[in-house]
C-alpha positions, 0 to 999 in steps of 0.5 A, a space after each residue: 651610729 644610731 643612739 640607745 635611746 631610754 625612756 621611762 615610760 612609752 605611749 602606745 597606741 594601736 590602730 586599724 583601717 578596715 578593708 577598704 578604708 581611708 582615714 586620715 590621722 595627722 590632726 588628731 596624732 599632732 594634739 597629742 604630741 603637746 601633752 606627751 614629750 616621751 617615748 610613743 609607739 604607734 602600731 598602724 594595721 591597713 586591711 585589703 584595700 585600705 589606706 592610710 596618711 598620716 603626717 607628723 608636724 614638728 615632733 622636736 623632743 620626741 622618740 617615736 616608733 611607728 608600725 604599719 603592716 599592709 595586707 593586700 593592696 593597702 597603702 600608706 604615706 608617712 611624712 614628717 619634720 622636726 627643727 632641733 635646738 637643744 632638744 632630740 628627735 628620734 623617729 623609728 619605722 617599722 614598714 611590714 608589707 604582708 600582701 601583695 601589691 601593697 605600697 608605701 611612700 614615707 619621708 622624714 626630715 630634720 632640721 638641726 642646730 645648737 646641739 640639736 640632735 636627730 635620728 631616722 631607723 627605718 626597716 622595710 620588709 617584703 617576705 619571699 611570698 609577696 610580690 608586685 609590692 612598692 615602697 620608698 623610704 626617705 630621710 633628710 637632714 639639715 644641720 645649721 651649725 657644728 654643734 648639730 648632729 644627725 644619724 641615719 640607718 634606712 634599711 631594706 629587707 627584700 625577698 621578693 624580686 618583683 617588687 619596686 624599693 628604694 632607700 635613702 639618706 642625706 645630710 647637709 648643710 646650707 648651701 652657701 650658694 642659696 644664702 649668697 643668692 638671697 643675700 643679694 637681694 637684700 635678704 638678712 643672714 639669719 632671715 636667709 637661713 629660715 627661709 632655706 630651712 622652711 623650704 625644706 620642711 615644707 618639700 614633705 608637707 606640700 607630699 601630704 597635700 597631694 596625697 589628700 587630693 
């Protein structure tokens, strides 16, 4: 069950990429995450052609609610990781295909201990009227110890069959045999679950760094 989250204020910011267009806004979203710890929501429009990256470095303690509307040929890549210790994070994607053959790819992970708590909504939508579309939605989640919790809602809302979507959501601990391995070579306890929980937010940046080639 994905939790009512309420805040008292909400951030919004609106953005277009013109037709044709790559841009690139990670940097400048992640300086805003220090100062604002509430509720943001960022409404993303990728005109013809367009593209759009954007990747979301360590948002512990925040509630974020993302919009992306493609028209044709656009693309988007959204990425991004918290780690939570005593604080929540929860990520909303609303991904609009309104063009044909418009394609987004998007992978959010969590990290998870002492009552840390996540939580991933993702809604993808392609009309009856628009083909040749792709997009994929991905959600991890790693929970370190019994105090961690993490949900999960990855939904599709697909009208047309000529198009190529996939959703998906996992929640694990650490495997025990990855910490027996590195424990045997002299690797510490609490040094063995760093190593495995950097590994797994690093899957999405190493992501963003192929994308920006």
């Amino acid at each position: 069950m994905i939790p009512q989250v309420q805040e008292k204020t909400k951030w919004i910011g609106k953005y277009e990429i013109d037709s044709h267009e790559s841009l690139d806004v990670s940097k400048k979203l992640n300086r805003i995450w220090k100062d604002l710890k509430s509720n943001t929501q960022l409404d993303f429009k990728v005109h013809k052609g367009a593209s759009l990256n954007l990747f979301f470095e360590d948002i512990s303690d925040l509630v974020l609610d993302i919009n992306i509307t493609l028209e044709e040929n656009a693309s988007c890549n959204m990425y991004g990781y918290s780690k939570n210790s005593n604080t929540k994070t929860h990520v909303m994607t609303n991904v609009f295909h309104q063009g044909c053959n418009s394609i987004c790819e998007q992978d959010f992970r969590f990290v998870n201990k002492d009552n840390g708590t996540s939580s991933f909504k993702g809604l993808i939508t392609i009309p009856k009227n628009v083909s040749g579309c792709e997009s994929y939605m991905l959600n991890k989640n790693l929970l370190l110890d019994r105090s961690a919790l993490a949900h999960s809602k990855p939904e599709l809302d697909i009208r047309n069959s000529q198009t190529i979507c996939t959703h998906g959501s996992t929640t694990s601990s650490i495997d025990e045999e990855q910490k027996f391995y590195l424990q045997s070579r002299g690797i510490g306890k609490k040094e063995c679950v760093d190593i495995i929980s950097n590994a797994f937010c690093e899957a999405v940046k190493v992501k963003y760094s192929n994308k920006e080639k």
